[in-house]
N, CA, C and O atoms as CSV, one atom per row, in Angstrom:
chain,resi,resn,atom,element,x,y,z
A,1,UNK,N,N,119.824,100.362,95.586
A,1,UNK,CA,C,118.615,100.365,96.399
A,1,UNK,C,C,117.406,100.113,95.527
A,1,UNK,O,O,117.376,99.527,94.445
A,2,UNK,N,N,116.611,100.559,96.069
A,2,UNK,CA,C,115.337,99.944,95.860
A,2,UNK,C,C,114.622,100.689,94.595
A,2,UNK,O,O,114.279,101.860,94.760
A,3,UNK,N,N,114.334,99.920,93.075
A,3,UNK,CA,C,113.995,100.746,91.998
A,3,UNK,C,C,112.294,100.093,91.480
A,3,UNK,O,O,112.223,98.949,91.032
A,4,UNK,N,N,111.656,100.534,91.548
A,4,UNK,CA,C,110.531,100.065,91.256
A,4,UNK,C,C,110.366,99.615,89.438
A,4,UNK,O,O,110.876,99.973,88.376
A,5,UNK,N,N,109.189,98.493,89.968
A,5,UNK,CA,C,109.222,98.049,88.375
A,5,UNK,C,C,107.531,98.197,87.785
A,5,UNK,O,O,106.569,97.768,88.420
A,6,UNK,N,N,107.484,98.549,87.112
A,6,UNK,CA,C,105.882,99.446,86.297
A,6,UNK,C,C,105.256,98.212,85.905
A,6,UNK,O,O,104.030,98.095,85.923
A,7,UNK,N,N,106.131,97.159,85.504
A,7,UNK,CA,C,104.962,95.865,85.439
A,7,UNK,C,C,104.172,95.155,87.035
A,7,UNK,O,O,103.609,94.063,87.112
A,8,UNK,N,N,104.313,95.896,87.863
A,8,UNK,CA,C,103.742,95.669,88.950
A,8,UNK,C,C,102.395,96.038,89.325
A,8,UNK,O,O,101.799,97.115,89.333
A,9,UNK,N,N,101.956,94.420,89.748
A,9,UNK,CA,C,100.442,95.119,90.205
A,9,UNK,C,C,100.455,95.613,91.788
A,9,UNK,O,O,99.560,96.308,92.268
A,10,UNK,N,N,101.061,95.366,92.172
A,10,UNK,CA,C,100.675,95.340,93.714
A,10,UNK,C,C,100.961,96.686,93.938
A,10,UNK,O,O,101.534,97.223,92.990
A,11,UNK,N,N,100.711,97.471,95.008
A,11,UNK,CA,C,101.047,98.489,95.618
A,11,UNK,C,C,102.253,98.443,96.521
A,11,UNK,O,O,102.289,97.806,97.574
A,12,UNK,N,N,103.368,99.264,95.961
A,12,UNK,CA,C,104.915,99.720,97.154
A,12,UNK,C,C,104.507,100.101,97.509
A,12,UNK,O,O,103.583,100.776,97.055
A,13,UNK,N,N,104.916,99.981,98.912
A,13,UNK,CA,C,104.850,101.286,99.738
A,13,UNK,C,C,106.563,101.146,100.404
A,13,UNK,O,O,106.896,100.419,101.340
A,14,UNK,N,N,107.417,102.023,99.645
A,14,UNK,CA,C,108.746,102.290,100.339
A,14,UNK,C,C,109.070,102.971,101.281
A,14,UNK,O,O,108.592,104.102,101.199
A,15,UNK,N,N,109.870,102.745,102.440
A,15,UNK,CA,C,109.987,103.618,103.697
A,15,UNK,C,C,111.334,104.052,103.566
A,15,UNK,O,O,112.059,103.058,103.604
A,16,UNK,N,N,111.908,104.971,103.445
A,16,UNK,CA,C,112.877,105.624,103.822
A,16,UNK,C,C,113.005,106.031,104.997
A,16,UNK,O,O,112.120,106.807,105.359
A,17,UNK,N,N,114.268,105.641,106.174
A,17,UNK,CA,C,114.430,105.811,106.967
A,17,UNK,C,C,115.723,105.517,107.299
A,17,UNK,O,O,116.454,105.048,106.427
A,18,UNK,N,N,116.221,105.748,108.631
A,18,UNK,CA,C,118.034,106.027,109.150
A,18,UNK,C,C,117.867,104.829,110.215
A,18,UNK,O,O,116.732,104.441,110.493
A,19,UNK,N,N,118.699,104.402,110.649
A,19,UNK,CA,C,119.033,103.252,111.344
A,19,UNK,C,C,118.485,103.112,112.692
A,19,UNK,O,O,118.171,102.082,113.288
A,20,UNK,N,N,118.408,104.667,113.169
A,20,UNK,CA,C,118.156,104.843,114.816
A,20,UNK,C,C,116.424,105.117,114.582
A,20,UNK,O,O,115.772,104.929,115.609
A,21,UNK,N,N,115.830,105.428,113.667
A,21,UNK,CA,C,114.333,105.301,113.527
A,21,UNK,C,C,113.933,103.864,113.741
A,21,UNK,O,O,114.270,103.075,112.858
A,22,UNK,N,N,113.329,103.451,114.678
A,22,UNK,CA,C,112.476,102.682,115.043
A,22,UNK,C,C,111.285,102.354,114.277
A,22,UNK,O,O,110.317,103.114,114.262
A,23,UNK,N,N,111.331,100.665,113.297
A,23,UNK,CA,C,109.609,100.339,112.411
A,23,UNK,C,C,109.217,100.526,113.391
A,23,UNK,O,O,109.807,100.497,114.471
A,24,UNK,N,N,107.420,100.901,113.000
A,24,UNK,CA,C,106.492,100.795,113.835
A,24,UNK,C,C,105.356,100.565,112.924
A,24,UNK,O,O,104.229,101.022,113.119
A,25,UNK,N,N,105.679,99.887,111.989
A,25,UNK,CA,C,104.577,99.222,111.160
A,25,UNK,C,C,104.150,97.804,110.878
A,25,UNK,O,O,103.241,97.291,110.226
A,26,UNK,N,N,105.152,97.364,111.617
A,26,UNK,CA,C,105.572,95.810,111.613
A,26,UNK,C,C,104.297,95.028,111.311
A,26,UNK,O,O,104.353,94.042,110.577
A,27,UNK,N,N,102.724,95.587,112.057
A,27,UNK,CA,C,102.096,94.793,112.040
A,27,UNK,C,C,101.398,94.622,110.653
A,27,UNK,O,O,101.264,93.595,109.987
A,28,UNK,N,N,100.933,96.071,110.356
A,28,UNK,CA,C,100.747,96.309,108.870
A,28,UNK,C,C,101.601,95.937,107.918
A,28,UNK,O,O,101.096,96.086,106.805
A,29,UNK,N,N,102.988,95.396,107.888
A,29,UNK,CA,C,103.306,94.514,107.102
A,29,UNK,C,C,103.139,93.145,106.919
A,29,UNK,O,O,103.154,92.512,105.864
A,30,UNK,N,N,102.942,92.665,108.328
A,30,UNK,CA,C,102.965,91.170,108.481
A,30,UNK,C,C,101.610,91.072,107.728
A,30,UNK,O,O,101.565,90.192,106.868
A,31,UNK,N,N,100.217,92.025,107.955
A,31,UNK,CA,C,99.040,91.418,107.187
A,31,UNK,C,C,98.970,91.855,105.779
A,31,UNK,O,O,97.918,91.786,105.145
A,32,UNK,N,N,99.925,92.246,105.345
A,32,UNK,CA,C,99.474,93.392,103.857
A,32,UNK,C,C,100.366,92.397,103.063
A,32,UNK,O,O,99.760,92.022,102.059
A,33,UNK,N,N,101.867,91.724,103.197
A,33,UNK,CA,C,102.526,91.954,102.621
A,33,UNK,C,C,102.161,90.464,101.380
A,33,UNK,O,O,102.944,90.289,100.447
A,34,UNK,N,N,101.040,89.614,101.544
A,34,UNK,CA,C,100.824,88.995,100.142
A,34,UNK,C,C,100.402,90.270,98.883
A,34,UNK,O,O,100.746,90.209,97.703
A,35,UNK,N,N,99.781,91.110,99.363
A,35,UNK,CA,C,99.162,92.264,98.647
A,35,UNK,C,C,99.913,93.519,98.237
A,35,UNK,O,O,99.772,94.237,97.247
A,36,UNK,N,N,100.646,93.582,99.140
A,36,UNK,CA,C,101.702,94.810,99.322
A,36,UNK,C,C,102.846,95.073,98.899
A,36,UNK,O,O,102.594,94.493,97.843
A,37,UNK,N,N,104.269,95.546,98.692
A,37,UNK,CA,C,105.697,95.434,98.603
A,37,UNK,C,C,106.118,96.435,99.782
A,37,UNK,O,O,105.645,97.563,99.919
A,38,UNK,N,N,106.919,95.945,100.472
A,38,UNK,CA,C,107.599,97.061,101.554
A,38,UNK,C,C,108.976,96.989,101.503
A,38,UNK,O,O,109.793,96.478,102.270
A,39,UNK,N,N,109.103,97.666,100.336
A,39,UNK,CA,C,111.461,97.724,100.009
A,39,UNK,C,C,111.923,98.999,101.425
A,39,UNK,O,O,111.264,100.022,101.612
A,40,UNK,N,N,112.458,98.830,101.786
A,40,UNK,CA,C,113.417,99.564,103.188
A,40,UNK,C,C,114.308,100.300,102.640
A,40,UNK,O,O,114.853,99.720,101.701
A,41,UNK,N,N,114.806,101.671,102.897
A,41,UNK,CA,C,115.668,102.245,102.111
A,41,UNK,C,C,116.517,103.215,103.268
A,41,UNK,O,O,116.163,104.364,103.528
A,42,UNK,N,N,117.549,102.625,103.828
A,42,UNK,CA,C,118.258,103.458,104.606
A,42,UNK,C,C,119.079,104.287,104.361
A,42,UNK,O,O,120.271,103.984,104.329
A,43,UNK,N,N,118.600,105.668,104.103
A,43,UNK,CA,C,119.473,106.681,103.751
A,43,UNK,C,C,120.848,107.564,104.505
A,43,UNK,O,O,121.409,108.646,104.333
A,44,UNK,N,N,120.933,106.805,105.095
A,44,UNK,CA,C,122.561,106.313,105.822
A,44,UNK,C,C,123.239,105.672,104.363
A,44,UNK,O,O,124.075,106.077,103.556
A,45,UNK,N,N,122.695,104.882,104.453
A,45,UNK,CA,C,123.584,103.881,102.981
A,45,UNK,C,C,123.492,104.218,102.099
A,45,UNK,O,O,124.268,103.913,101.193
A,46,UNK,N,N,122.092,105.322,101.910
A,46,UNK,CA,C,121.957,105.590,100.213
A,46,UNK,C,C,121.759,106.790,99.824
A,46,UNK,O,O,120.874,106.946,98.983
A,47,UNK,N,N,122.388,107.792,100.230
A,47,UNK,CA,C,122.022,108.803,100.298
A,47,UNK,C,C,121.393,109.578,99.158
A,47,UNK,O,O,120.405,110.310,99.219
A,48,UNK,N,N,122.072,109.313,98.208
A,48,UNK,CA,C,121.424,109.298,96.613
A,48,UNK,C,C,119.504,109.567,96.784
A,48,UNK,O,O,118.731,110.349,96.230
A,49,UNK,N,N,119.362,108.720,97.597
A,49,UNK,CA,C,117.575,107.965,97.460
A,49,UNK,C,C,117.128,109.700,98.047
A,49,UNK,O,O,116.284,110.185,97.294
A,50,UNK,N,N,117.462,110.477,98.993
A,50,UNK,CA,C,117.430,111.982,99.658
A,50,UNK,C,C,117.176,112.759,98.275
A,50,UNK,O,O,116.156,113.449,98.275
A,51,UNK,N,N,117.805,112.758,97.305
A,51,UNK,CA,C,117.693,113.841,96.303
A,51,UNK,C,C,116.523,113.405,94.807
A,51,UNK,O,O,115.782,114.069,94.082
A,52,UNK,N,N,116.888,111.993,94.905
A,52,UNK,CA,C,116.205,111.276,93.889
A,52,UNK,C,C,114.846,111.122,94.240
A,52,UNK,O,O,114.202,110.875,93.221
A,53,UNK,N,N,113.906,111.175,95.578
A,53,UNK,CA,C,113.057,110.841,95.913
A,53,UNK,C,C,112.615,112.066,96.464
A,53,UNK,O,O,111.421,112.158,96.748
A,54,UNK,N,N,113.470,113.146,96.690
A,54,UNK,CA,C,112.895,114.124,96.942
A,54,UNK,C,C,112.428,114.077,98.876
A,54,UNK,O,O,111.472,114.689,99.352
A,55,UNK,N,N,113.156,113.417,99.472
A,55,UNK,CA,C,113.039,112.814,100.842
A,55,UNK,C,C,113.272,114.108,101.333
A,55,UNK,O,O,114.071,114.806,100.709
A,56,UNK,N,N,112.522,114.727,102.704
A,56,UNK,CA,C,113.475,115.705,103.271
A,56,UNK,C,C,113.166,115.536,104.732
A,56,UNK,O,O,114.025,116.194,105.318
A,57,UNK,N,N,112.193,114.861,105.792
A,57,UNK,CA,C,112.625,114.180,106.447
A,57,UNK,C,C,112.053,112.500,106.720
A,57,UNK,O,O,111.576,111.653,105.965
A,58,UNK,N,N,112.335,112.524,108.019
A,58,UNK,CA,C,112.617,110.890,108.660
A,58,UNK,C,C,111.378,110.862,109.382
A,58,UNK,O,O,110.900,111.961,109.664
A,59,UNK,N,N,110.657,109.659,109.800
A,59,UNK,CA,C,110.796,108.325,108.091
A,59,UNK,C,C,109.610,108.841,107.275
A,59,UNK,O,O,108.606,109.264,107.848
A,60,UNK,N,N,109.747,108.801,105.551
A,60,UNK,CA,C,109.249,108.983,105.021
A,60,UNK,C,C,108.372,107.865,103.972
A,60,UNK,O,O,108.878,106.774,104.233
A,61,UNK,N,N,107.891,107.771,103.500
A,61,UNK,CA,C,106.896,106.843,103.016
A,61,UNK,C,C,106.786,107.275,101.535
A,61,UNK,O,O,106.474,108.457,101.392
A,62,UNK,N,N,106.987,106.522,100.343
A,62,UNK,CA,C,106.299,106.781,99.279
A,62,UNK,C,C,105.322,105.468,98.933
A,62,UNK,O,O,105.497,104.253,99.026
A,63,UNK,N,N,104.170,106.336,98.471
A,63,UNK,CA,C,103.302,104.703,98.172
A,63,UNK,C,C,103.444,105.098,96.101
A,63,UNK,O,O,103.383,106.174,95.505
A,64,UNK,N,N,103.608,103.914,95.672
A,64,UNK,CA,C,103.815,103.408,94.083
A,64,UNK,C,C,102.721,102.636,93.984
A,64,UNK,O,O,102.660,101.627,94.686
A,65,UNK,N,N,101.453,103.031,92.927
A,65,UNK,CA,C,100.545,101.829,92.349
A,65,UNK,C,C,101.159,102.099,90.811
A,65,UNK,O,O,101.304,103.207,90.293
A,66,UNK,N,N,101.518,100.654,90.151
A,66,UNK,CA,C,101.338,100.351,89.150
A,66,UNK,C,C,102.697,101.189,88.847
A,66,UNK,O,O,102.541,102.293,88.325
A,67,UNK,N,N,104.077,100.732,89.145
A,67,UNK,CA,C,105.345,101.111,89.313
A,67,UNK,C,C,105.157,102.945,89.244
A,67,UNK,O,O,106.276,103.446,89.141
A,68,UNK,N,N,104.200,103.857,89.271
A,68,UNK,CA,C,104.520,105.184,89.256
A,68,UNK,C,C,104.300,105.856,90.795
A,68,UNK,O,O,103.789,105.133,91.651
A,69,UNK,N,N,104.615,106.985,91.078
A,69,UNK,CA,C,104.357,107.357,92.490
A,69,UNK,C,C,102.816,107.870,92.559
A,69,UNK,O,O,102.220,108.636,91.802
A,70,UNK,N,N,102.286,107.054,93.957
A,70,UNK,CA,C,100.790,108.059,94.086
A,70,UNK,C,C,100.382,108.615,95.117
A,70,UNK,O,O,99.202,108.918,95.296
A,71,UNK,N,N,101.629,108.888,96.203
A,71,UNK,CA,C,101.317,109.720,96.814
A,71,UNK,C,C,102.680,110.061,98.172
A,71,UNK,O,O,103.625,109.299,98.374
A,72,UNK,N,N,102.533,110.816,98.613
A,72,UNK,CA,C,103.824,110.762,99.912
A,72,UNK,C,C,103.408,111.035,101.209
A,72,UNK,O,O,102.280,111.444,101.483
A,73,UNK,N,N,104.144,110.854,101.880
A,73,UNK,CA,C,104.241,111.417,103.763
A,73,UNK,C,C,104.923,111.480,104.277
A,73,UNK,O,O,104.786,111.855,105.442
């Protein structure tokens, strides 16, 4: 899954979420994403990403400036 890289300028913003969660950001990606990164991380498939990310529920959001974490929801 999805590993961030520190030579990055742009801002991630990774979503962790399960299959039956419904995006509802679609639009905010379609205008952000020259500026933005939006990696998808379905923790159905990855469950790993739950302990490593510190996820505890659905859907969760980490935003990354400059490959480190700067903030959650």
């Amino acid at each position: 899954y999805f590993r961030p890289k520190k030579e990055s300028n742009k801002l991630v913003v990774i979503d962790f979420t399960v299959t039956w969660c419904a995006p509802f950001y679609a639009q905010l990606v379609k205008k952000c994403t020259p500026f933005v990164i939006f990696p998808k991380v379905d923790i159905e498939e990855v469950k790993s990403a739950l302990q490593d990310w510190a996820i505890e529920a659905m859907p969760a959001f980490v935003f990354l400036k400059e490959g480190g974490a700067d903030d959650e929801d």
